[in-house]
C-alpha positions as CSV (number, residue, x, y, z in Angstrom):
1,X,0.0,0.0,0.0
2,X,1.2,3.7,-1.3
3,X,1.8,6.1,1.5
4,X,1.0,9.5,0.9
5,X,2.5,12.5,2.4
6,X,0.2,15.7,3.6
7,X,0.7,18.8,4.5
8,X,-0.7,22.0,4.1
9,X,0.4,25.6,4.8
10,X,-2.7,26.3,6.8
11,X,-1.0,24.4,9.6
12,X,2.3,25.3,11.0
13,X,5.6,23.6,9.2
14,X,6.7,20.7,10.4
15,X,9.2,22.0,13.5
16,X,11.5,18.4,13.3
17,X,11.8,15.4,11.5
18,X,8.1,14.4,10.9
19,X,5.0,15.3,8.3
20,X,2.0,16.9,9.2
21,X,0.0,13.2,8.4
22,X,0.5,10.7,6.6
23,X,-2.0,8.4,4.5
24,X,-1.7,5.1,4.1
25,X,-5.1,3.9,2.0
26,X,-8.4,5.2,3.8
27,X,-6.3,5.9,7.0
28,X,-4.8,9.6,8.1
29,X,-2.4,9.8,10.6
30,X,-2.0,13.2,11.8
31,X,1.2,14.6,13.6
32,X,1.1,16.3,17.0
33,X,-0.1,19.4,16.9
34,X,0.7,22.2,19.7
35,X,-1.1,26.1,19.3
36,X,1.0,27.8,16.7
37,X,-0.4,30.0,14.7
38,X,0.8,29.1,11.0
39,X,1.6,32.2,10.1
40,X,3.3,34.2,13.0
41,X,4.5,30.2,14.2
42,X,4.0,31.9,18.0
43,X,1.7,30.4,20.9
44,X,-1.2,32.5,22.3
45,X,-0.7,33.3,25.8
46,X,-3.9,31.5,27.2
47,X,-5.0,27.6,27.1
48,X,-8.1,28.3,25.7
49,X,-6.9,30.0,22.6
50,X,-3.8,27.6,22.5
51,X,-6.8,24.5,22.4
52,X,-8.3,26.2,19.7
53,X,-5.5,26.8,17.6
54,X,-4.5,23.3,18.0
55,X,-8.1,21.8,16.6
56,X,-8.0,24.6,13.8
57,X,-4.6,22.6,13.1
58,X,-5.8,19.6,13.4
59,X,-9.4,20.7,10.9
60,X,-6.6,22.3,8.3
61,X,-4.6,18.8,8.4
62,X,-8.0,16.7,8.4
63,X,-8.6,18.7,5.6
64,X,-5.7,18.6,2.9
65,X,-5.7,15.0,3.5
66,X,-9.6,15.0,1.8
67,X,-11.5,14.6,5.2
68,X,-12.7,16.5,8.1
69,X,-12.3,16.1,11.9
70,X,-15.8,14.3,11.6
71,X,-13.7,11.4,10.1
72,X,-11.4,11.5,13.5
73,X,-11.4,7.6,15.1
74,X,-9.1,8.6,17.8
75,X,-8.0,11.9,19.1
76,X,-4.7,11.8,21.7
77,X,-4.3,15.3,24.0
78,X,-1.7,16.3,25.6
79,X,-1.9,18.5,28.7
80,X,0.9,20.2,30.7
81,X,-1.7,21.0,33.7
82,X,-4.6,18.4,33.9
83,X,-6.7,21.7,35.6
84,X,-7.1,22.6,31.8
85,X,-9.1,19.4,31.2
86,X,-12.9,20.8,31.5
87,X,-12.3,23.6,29.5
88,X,-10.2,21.3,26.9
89,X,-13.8,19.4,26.9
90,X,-15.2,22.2,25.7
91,X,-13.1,23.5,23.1
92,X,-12.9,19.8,21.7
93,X,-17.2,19.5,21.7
94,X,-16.7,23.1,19.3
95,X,-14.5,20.6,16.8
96,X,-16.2,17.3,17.2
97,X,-19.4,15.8,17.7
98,X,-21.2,12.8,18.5
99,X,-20.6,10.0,18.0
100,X,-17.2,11.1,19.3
101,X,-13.7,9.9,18.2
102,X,-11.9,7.5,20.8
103,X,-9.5,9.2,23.2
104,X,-6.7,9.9,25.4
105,X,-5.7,12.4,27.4
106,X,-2.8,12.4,29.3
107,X,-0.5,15.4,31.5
108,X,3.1,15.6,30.6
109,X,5.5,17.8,32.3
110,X,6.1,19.5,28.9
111,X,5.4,20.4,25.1
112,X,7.2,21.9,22.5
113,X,7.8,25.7,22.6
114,X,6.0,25.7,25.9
115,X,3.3,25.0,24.7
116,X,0.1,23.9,27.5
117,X,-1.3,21.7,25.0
118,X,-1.3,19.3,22.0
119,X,-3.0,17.2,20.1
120,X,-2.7,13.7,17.6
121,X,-5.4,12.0,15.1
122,X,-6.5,9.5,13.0
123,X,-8.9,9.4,10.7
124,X,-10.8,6.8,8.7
125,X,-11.8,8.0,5.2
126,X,-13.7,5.3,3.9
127,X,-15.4,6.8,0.6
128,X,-13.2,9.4,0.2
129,X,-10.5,7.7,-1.8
């Protein structure tokens, strides 16, 4: 099976040796992605906008690769202070509905750039070959 690369510059570059996904048939497997704008490649200074940036990320990934975050089977977050999890709840039900994506969520003592959060996918395109 063919492996395609994907990447789009309405996520931020690639800051190390990986690609933003990577498609192997009907599967998308996204890279990590912390809250950099693509653009400016800085953080906001709060979590909330940080968790945003990171699923508007994630949706510009989801969608160079042909999908959307609706095609998401399993979303992996990343938080440097568990406190944030509610209101990463929130920001996640803006991105994703039900029936939702499988999940982990797990607090590290850091992310790149200092960032406070960060976030991995997979999708399943089935039909959208």
């Amino acid at each position: 099976m063919s492996r395609q690369i994907i990447a789009t510059a309405s996520a931020p570059a690639a800051i190390g040796t990986y690609s933003q996904a990577v498609r192997v048939g009907d599967t998308v497997y996204m890279s990590g992605q912390i809250g950099l704008d693509p653009i400016s490649m800085t953080l906001a200074d709060s979590f909330e906008a940080q968790a945003v940036q990171v699923f508007e990320n994630l949706k510009a990934v989801a969608e160079a690769a042909g999908g959307s975050l609706a095609d998401a089977v399993k979303i992996n977050l990343y938080l440097t202070d568990l406190a944030n999890f509610a209101k990463l709840n929130e920001v996640m039900a803006r991105y994703c509905s039900e029936p939702f994506p499988a999940r982990a969520a797990v607090g590290v003592a850091s992310l790149p750039r200092g960032a406070v959060v960060e976030a991995d996918a997979v999708l399943v395109l089935a039909g959208n070959a």
